[in-house]
N, C-alpha and C positions, 0 to 999 in steps of 0.2 A: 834063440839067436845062436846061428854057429860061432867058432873062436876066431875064423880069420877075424870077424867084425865087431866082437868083442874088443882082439887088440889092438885092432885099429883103432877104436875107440878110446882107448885108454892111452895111445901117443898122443893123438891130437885134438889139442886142448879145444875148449868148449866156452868161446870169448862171447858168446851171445850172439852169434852172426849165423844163423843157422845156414845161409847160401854158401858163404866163405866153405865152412866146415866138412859141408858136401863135398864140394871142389874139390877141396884138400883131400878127403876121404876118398874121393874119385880115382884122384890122378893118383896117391898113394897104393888103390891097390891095382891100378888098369892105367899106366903111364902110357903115354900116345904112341910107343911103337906096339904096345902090346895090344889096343887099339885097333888100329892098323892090319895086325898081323891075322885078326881075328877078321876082322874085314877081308881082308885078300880070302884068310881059308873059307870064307863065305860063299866067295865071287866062285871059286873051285869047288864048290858041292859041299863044305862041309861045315854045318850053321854048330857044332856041338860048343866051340868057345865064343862065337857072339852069340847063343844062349846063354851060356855061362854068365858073360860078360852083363848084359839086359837082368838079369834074375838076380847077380850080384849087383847091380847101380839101383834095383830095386827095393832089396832090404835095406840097402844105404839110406833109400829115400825115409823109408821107414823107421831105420831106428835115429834118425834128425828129423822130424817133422818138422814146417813150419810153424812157427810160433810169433 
């Protein structure tokens, strides 16, 4: 597990809501302009941060499994 999502893990707490936690964990490390911003570089040829972005929402998903 890299350290960005370790620390993320360890700010935000863990109330048993595992959808909540996502979200939070989401928009903490990919807030909607950064989102966005990754989108546009898209639209212009350049997928390397909505890769990023997809690959990080995906260990997210991972280290919160449903439960």
């Amino acid at each position: 597990m890299e350290q960005w999502l370790i620390d993320l893990l360890a700010v935000v707490p863990d109330d048993g809501n595992w959808q909540k936690r996502r979200r939070m964990l989401y928009l903490a490390r990919w807030p909607d302009h950064a989102i966005r911003a990754a989108e546009y570089d898209a639209k212009m040829g350049d997928t390397a941060s909505i890769d990023r972005y997809l690959a990080e929402v995906a260990a997210i998903k991972a280290a919160v499994p449903k439960v």
